[in-house]
MARMI-992164 format. One record per residue (C-alpha): residue in three letters; x, y, z. Coordinates in steps of 0.001 Angstrom, whole numbers. Layout:
BEGIN
> Ala | X | Y | Z $
...
//
This chain:
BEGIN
> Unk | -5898 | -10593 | -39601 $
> Unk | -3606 | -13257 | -37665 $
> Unk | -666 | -11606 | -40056 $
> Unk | -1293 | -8434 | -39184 $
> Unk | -1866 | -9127 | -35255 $
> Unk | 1867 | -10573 | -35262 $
> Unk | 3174 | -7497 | -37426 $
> Unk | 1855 | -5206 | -34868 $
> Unk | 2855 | -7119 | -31505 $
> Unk | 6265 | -7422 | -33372 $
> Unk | 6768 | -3716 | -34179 $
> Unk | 5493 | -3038 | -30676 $
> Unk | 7800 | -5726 | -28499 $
> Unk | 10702 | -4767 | -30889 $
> Unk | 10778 | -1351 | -29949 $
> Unk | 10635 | 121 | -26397 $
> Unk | 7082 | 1469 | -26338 $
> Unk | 5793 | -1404 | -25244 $
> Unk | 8102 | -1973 | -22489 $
> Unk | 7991 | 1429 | -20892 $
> Unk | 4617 | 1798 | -21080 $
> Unk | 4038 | -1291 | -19147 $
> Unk | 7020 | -528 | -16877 $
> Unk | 5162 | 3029 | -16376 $
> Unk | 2038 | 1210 | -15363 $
> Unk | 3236 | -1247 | -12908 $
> Unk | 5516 | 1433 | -11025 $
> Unk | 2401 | 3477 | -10657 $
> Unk | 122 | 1086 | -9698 $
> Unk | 2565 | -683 | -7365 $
> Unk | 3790 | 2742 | -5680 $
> Unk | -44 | 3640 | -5097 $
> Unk | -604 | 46 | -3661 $
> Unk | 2565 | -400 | -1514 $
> Unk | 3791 | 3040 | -692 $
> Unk | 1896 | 6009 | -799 $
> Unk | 273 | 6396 | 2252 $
> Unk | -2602 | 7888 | 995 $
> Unk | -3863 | 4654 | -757 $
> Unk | -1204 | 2040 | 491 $
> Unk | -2897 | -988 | 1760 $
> Unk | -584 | -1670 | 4517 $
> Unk | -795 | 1842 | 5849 $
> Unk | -5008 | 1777 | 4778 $
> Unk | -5395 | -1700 | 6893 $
> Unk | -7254 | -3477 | 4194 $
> Unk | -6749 | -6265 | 1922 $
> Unk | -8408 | -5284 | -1137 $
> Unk | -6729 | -3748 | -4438 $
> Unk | -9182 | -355 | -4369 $
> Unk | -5793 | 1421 | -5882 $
> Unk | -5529 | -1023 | -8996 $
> Unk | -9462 | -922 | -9394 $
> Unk | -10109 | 2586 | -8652 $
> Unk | -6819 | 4900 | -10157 $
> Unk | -6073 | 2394 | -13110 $
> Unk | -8400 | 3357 | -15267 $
> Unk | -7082 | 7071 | -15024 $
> Unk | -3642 | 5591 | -15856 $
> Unk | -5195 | 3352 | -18505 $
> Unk | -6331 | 6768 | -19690 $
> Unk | -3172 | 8202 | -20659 $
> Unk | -905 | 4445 | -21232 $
> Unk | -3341 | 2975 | -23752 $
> Unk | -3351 | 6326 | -26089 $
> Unk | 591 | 6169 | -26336 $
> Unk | 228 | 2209 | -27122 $
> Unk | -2578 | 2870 | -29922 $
> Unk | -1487 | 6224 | -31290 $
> Unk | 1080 | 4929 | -33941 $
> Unk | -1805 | 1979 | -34984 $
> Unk | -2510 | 4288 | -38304 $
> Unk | -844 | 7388 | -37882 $
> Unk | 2480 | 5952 | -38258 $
> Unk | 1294 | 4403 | -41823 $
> Unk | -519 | 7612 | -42672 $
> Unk | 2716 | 9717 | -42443 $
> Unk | 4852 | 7531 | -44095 $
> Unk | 2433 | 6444 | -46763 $
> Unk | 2336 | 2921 | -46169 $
> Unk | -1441 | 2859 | -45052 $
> Unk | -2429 | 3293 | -48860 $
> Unk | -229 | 368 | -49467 $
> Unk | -1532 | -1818 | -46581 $
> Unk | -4728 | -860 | -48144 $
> Unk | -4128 | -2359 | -51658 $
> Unk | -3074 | -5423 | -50302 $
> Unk | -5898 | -8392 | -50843 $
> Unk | -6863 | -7872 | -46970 $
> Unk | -10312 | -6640 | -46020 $
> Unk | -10200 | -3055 | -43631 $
> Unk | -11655 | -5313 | -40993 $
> Unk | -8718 | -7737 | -40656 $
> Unk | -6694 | -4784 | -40394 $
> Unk | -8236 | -3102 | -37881 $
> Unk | -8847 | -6250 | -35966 $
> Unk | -5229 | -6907 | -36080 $
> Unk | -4186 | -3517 | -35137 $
> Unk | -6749 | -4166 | -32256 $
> Unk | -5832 | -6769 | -30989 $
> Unk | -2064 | -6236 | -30912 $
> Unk | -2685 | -2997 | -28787 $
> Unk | -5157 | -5041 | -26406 $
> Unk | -2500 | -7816 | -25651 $
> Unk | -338 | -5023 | -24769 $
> Unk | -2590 | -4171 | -22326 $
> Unk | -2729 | -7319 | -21213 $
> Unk | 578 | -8358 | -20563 $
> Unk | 339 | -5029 | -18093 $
> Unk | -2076 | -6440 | -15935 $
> Unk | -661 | -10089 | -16248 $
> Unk | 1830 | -8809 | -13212 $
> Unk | -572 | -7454 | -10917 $
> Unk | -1587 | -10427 | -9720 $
> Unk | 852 | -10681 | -8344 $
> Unk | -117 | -8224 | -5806 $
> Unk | -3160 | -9829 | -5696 $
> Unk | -980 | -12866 | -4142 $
> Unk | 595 | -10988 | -1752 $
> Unk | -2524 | -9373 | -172 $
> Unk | -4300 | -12315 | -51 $
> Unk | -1700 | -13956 | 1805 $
> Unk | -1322 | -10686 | 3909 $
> Unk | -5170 | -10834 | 4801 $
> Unk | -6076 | -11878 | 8374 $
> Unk | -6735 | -14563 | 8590 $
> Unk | -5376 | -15340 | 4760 $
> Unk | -7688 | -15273 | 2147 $
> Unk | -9427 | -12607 | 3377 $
> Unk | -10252 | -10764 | 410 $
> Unk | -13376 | -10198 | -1798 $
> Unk | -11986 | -12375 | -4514 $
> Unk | -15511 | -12589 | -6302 $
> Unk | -15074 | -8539 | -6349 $
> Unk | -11519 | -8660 | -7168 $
> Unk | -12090 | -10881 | -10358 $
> Unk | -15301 | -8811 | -11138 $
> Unk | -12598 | -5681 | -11193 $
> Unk | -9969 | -7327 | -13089 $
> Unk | -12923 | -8493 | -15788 $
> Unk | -14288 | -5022 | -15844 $
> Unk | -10814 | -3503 | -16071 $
> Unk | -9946 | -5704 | -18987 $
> Unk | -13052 | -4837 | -20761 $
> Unk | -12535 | -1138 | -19833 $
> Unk | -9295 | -1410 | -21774 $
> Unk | -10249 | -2839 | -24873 $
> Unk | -13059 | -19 | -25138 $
> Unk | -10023 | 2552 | -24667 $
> Unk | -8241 | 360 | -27094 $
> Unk | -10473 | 657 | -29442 $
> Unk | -10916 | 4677 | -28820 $
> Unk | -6925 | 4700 | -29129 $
> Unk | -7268 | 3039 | -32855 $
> Unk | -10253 | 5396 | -34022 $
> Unk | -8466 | 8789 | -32770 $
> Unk | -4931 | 7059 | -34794 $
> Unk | -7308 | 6446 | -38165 $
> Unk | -8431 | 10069 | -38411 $
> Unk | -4660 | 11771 | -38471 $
> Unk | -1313 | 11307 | -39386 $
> Unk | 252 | 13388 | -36234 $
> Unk | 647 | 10893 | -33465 $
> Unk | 674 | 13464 | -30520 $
> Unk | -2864 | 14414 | -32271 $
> Unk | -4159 | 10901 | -32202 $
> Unk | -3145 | 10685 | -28327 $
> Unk | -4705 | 13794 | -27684 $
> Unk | -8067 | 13000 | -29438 $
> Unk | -8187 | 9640 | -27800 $
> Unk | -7237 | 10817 | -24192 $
> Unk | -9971 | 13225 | -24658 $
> Unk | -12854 | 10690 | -25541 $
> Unk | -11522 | 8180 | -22871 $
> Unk | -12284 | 10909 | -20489 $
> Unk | -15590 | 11422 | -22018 $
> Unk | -16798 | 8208 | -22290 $
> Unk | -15428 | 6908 | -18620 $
> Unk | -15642 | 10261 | -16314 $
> Unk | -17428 | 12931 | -18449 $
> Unk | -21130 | 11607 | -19277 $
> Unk | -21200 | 10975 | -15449 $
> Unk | -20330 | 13842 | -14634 $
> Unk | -22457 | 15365 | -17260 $
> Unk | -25495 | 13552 | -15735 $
> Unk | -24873 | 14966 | -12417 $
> Unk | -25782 | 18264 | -13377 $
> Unk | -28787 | 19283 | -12015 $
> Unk | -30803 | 20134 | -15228 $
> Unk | -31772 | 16615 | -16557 $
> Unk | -34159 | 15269 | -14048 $
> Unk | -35299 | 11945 | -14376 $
> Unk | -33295 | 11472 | -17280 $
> Unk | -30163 | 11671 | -15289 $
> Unk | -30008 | 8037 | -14643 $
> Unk | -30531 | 7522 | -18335 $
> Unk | -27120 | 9788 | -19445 $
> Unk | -24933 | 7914 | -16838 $
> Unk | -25354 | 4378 | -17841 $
> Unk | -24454 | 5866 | -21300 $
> Unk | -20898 | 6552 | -19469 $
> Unk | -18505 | 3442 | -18785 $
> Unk | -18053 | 4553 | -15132 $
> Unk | -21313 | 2984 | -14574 $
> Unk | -20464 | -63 | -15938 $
> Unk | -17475 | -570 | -14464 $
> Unk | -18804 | 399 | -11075 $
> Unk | -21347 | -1868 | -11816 $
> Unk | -18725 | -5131 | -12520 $
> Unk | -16126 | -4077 | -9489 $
> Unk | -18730 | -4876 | -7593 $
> Unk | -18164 | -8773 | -8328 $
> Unk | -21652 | -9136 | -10322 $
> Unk | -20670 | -10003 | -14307 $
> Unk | -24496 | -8728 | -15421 $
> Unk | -24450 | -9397 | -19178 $
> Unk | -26133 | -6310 | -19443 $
> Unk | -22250 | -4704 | -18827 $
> Unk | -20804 | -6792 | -20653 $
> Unk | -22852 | -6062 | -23773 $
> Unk | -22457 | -2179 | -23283 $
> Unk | -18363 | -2574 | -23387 $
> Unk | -19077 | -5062 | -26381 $
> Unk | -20997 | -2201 | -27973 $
> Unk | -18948 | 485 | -27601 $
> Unk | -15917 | -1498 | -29179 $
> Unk | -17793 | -2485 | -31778 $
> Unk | -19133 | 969 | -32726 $
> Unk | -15668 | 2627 | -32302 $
> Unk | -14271 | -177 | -34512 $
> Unk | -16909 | 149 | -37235 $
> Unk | -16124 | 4484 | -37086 $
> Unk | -12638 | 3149 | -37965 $
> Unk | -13641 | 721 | -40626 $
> Unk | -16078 | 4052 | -42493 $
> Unk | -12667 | 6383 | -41803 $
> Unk | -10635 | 3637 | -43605 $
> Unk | -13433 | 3410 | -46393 $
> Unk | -13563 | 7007 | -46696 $
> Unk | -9846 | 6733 | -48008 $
> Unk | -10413 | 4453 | -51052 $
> Unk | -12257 | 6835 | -52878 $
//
């Protein structure tokens, strides 16, 4: 797996994918922070970092497809994926690797940012005043939040060859999984199993973590979801050898 982790973060640092897409992400993120006025926090008058917490995972919506959806595709069109397959690895250390790579991407984008978590802490009067308990509890949740679209970004990339596809099909279920079961629940129709269909969403669990309390209850939901969107990859990938 280790092999194929440094393959992919090679392939991706070696190109300019990775570079733009984390360039695309900090320019948003800091022009939402520091400039528009509609969510700037000098113009808001509050040191907290409700833009990164509260708009990222819309940009993390659209950035982490275009980092995952050459994971498979890419070796499906040029036939390589049959090769990789034929190789004395097991599908899981592939798909871990492939994982993995993508997820440090989307690390090394948030890495920055706190770097504006710094500067409004220092800008907080007096300084320090920030919810730093909340701001970590965001910054797990967000982390966690993008290894479960990670992990939608490698399943929608197993199931074509057409990259534009496989960003399409994972932007889709991002938006299912993170805005659309909540808004599914809210329709008036479900009663009391309303409740029931929203913590099935990701917003909840998010919401839930921003908050600053790391319930392992959370925690094991994102942990599920990877681990079932993995394990669709690893039957698409089986599928293939027969």
């Amino acid at each position: 797996m280790f092999r194929i982790f440094i393959k992919e973060l090679n392939s991706f640092l070696d190109s300019l994918i990775a570079y733009v897409i984390i360039g695309i992400f900090l320019i948003s993120i800091g022009l939402l922070t520091w400039v528009f006025p509609e969510t700037s926090v000098l113009e808001y008058g509050f040191a907290d970092m409700g833009a990164l917490f509260n708009l990222g995972p819309y940009v993390f919506m659209f950035l982490i497809p275009a980092i995952t959806m050459r994971s498979f595709s890419e070796e499906r069109k040029s036939g390589t994926l049959e090769l990789l397959l034929t190789k004395p690895l097991h599908d899981w250390q592939i798909i871990g690797g492939k994982f993995l790579a993508g997820f440090v991407i989307v690390l090394f984008s948030l890495l920055p940012t706190l770097l504006y978590y710094y500067s409004i802490y220092q800008l907080g009067s007096p300084v320090g005043n920030i919810d730093s308990a909340g701001t970590m509890g965001s910054y797990i949740g967000l982390l966690l939040l993008g290894a479960a679209f990670t992990s939608v970004g490698v399943f929608a990339s197993s199931i074509t060859e057409n990259q534009v596809i496989a960003f399409v099909i994972a932007v889709f279920l991002s938006f299912i999984l993170y805005q659309g079961l909540t808004s599914f629940a809210n329709i008036d129709v479900w009663g009391t199993f309303s409740n029931e269909i929203e913590q099935l969403g990701i917003m909840y669990h998010y919401d839930a973590l921003s908050r600053g309390l790391i319930d392992s209850r959370n925690v094991i939901y994102f942990f599920s979801v990877i681990a079932l969107l993995l394990m669709s990859t690893n039957l698409v990938l089986g599928s293939r050898r027969w």
